[in-house]
C-alpha distance (Angstrom), angle and dihedral (degrees) to the residues before:
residue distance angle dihedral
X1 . . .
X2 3.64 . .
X3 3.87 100.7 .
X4 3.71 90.5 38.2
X5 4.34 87.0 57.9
X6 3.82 88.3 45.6
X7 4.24 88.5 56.4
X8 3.66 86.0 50.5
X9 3.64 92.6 51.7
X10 3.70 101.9 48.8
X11 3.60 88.0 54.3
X12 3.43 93.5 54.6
X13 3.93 81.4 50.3
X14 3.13 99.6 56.2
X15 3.85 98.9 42.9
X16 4.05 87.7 55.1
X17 4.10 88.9 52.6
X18 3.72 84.6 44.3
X19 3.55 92.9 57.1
X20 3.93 88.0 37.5
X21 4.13 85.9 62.3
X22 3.57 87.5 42.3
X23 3.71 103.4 56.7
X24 3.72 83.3 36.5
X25 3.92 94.2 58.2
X26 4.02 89.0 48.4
X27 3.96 88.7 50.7
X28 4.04 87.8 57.8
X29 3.89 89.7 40.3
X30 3.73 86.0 52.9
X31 3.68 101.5 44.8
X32 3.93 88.7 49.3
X33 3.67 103.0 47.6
X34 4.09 87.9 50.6
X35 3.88 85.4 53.7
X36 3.30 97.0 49.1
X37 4.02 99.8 38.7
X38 4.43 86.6 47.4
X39 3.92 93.2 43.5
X40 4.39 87.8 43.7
X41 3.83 87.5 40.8
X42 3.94 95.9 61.4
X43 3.90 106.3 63.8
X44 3.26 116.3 127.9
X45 3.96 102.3 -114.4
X46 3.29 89.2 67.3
X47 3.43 133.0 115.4
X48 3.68 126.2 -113.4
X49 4.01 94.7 -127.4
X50 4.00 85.9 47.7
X51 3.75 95.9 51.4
X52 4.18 89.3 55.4
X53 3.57 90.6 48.8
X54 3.90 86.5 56.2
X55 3.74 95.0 48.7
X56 3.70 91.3 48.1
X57 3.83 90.6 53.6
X58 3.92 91.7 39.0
X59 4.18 85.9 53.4
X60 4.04 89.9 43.5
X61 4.11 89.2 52.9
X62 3.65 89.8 47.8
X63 3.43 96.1 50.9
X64 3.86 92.3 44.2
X65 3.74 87.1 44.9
X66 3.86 81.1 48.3
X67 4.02 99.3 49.0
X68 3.87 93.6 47.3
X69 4.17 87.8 52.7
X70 3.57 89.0 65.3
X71 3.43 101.6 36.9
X72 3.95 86.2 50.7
X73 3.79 75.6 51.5
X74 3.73 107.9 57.4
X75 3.99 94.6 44.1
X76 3.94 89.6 57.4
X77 3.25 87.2 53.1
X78 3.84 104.4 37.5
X79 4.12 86.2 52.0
């Protein structure tokens, strides 16, 4: 009984750290598509409404990218 409980456990283990690499992956994604979209969105041919609509989708990445840091967070540290 006490070796099958410790298989259970490890997979329960690994599914956290999987989740961990996960929400980890998305924070990266995040944080590089808002780089990308605020460094595209500032040429100068473009127009003025078009550059706020870039730095409102550059902010909402960053805070996505943002969210999904400390939720990649608090599982670490809850495992």
């Amino acid at each position: 009984m006490t070796v099958r409980w410790f298989k259970e456990s490890g997979k329960g283990t690994r599914n956290v750290m999987n989740l961990a690499l996960l929400l980890g992956a998305m924070t990266l994604t995040c944080w590089m598509l808002g780089g990308a979209v605020a460094v595209l969105g500032t040429a100068e041919h473009c127009r003025h409404h078009r550059q706020e609509m870039t730095e409102f989708i550059s902010l909402g990445l960053n805070l996505l990218g943002l969210a999904c840091a400390i939720a990649m967070a608090a599982v670490v540290v809850a495992a």
